[in-house]
C-alpha positions in Angstrom: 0.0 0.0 0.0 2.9 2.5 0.7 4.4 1.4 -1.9 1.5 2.0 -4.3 1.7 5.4 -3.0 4.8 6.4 -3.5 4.6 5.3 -7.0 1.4 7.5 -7.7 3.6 10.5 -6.1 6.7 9.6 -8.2 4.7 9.7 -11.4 4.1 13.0 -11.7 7.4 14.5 -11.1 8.7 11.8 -13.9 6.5 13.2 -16.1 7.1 16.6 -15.2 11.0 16.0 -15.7 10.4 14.1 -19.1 8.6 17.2 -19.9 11.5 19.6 -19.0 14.0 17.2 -20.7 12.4 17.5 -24.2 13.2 20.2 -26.3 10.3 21.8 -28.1 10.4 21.4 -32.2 10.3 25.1 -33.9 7.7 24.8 -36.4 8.6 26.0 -39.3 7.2 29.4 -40.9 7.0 30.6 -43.9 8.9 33.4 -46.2 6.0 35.3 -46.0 5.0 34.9 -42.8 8.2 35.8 -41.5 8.3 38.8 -43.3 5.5 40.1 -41.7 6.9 39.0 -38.3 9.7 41.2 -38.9 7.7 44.1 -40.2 6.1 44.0 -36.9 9.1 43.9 -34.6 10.5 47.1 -36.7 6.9 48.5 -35.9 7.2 47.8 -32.2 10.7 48.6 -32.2 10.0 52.2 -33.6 7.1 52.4 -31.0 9.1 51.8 -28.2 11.6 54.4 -29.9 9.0 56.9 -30.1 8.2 57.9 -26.3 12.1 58.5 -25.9 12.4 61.1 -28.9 9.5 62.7 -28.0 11.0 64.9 -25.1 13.3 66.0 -26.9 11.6 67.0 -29.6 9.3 69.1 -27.7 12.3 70.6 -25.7 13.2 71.6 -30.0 10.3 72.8 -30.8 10.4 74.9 -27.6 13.9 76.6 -28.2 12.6 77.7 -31.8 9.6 78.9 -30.6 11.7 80.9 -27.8 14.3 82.5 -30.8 11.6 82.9 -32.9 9.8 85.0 -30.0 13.1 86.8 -29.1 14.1 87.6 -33.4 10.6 89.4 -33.2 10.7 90.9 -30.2 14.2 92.0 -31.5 13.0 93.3 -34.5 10.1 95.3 -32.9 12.3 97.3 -30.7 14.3 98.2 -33.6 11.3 99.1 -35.6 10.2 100.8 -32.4 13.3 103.0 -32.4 13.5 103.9 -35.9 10.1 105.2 -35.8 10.7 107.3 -32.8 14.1 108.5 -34.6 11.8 109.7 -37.7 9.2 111.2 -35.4 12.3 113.2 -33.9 13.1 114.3 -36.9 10.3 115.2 -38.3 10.1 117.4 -35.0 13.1 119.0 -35.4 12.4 119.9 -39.0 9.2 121.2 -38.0 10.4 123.7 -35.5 13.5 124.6 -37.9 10.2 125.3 -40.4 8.0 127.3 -38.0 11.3 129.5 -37.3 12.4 130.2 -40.6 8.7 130.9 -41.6 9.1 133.6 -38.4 12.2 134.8 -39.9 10.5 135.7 -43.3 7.4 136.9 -42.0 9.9 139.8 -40.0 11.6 140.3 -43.0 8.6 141.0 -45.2 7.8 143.2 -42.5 10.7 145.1 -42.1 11.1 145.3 -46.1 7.0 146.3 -46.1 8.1 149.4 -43.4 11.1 150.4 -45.5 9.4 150.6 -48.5 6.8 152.8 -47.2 9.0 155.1 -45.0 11.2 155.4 -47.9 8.2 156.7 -50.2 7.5 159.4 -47.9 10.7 160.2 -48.1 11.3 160.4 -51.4 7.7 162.0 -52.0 8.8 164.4 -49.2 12.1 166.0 -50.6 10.2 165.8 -54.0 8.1 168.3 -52.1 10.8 170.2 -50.5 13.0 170.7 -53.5 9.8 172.4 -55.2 8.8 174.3 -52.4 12.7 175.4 -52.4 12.5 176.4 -56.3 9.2 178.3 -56.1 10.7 180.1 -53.2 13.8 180.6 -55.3 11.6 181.9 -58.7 9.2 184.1 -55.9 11.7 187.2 -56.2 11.6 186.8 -60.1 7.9 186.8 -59.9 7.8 190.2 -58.1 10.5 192.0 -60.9 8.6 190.4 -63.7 5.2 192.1 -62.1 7.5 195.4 -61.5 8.7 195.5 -64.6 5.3 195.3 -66.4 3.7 198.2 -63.7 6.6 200.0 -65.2 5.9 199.9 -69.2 2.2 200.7 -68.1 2.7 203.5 -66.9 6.0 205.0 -68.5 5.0 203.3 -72.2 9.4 203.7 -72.6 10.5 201.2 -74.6 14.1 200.8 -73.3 13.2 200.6 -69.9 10.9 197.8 -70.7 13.6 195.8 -72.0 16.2 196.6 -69.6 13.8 195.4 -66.7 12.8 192.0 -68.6 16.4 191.7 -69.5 16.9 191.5 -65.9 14.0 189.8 -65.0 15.0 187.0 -67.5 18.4 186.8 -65.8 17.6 186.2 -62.4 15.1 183.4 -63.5 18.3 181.8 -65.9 20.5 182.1 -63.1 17.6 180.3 -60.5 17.6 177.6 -62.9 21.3 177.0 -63.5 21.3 176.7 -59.8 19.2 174.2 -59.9 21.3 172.3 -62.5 19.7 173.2 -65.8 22.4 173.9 -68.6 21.3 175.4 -72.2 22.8 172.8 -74.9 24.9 174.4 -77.3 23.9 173.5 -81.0 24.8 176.2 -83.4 28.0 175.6 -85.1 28.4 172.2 -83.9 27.8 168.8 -85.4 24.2 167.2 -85.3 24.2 165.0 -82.3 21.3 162.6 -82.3 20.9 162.1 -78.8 20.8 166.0 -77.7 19.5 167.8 -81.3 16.5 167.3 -82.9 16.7 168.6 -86.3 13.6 170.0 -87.8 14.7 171.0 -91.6 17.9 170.3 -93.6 18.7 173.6 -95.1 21.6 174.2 -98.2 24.4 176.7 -96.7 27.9 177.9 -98.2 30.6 177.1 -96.1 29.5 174.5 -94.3 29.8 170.5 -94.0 26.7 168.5 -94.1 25.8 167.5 -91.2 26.2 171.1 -89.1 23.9 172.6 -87.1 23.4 175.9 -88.8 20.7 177.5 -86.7 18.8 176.9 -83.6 14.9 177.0 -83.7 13.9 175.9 -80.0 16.8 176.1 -77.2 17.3 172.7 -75.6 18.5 172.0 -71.7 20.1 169.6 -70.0 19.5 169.0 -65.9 22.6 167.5 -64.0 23.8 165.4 -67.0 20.9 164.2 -68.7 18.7 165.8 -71.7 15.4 167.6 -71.0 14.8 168.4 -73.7 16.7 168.2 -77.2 17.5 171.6 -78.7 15.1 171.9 -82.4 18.1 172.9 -85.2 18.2 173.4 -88.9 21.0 171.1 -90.3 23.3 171.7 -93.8 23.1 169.0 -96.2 
């Protein structure tokens, strides 16, 4: 009976051990099969690759995102500067504007006050240098009104003439004082720019071109022609 039993207990272990002890037979697989088995291995390899790269390709993506923030944070502040360089600028240019528009507005001022005091001026010693020449010619007014009392009432000739003689030189030498000069004409050749000839006449002993008579005197005033003397010229 014991011996029974220990046989029953021995029996499973043998067979356990003749388990152990034989070596399990590879079936064998197919060239398609086995590619399909190695397919998937790459897959799971890569899988199992995957969580490992991921870190670091976030911590990537992270550093570009942090020089892309800091290239256009960059390139605002120097957009920001330039502008505020401009709007300087444009400041400056505006005041140098507003004070050169100052500076012409005085000067049109001051030239707009010259021009005007220097009209009165002129129109002012226009009027004094006439008042001073009637004032000069007054004296020749009262021998000119002497002189004609004097024919009225005498009816003598020669002292008619001898007081507009005189009359007639106190006016020339008023005038010549003022700087009026008779232009000489007789005897002298035409001059275009200070004779005016009114006839061309035929005369012995004399060159074409002579001034041979005067008909109207002509006068000069400080240099320039008043008015041209009227002559009769030989041709």
């Amino acid at each position: 009976m014991k011996d029974t039993e220990k046989r029953d207990d021995e029996a499973p272990e043998a067979v356990a051990e003749e388990a152990g002890e034989q070596p399990v037979e590879e079936q064998p697989t197919e060239p398609g099969e086995q590619d399909e088995a190695t397919e998937q291995d790459e897959v799971v390899a890569e899988r199992a690759d995957e969580p490992a790269d991921e870190p670091a390709d976030e911590e990537g993506d992270a550093d570009v995102l942090d020089d892309g923030e800091t290239l256009e944070g960059i390139e605002t502040d120097g957009v920001e500067a330039e502008e505020d360089a401009i709007a300087a600028d444009l400041d400056k240019a505006r005041a140098e504007a507003e004070s050169y528009l100052d500076d012409l507005r005085r000067l049109q001022a001051d030239f707009d006050n010259y021009r005007k005091r220097t009209l009165r001026e002129q129109t002012a010693r226009a009027a004094s240098a006439s008042q001073a020449l009637v004032a000069r010619l007054l004296p020749v007014l009262d021998n000119f009104e002497l002189a004609v009392s004097s024919a009225e009432r005498s009816r003598d000739f020669d002292r008619m003439l001898k007081g507009v003689e005189m009359v007639f030189g106190e006016l020339r030498e008023v005038l010549e004082a003022e700087g009026l000069v008779r232009i000489e004409a007789e005897g002298k050749p035409f001059d275009p720019e200070r004779h005016e000839a009114v006839i061309a006449v035929e005369e012995e002993d004399t060159e074409p071109g002579m001034v041979v008579d005067i008909v109207r005197a002509g006068y000069e005033l400080r240099g320039k022609v008043l008015r041209p003397a009227m002559v009769k010229v030989a041709k």
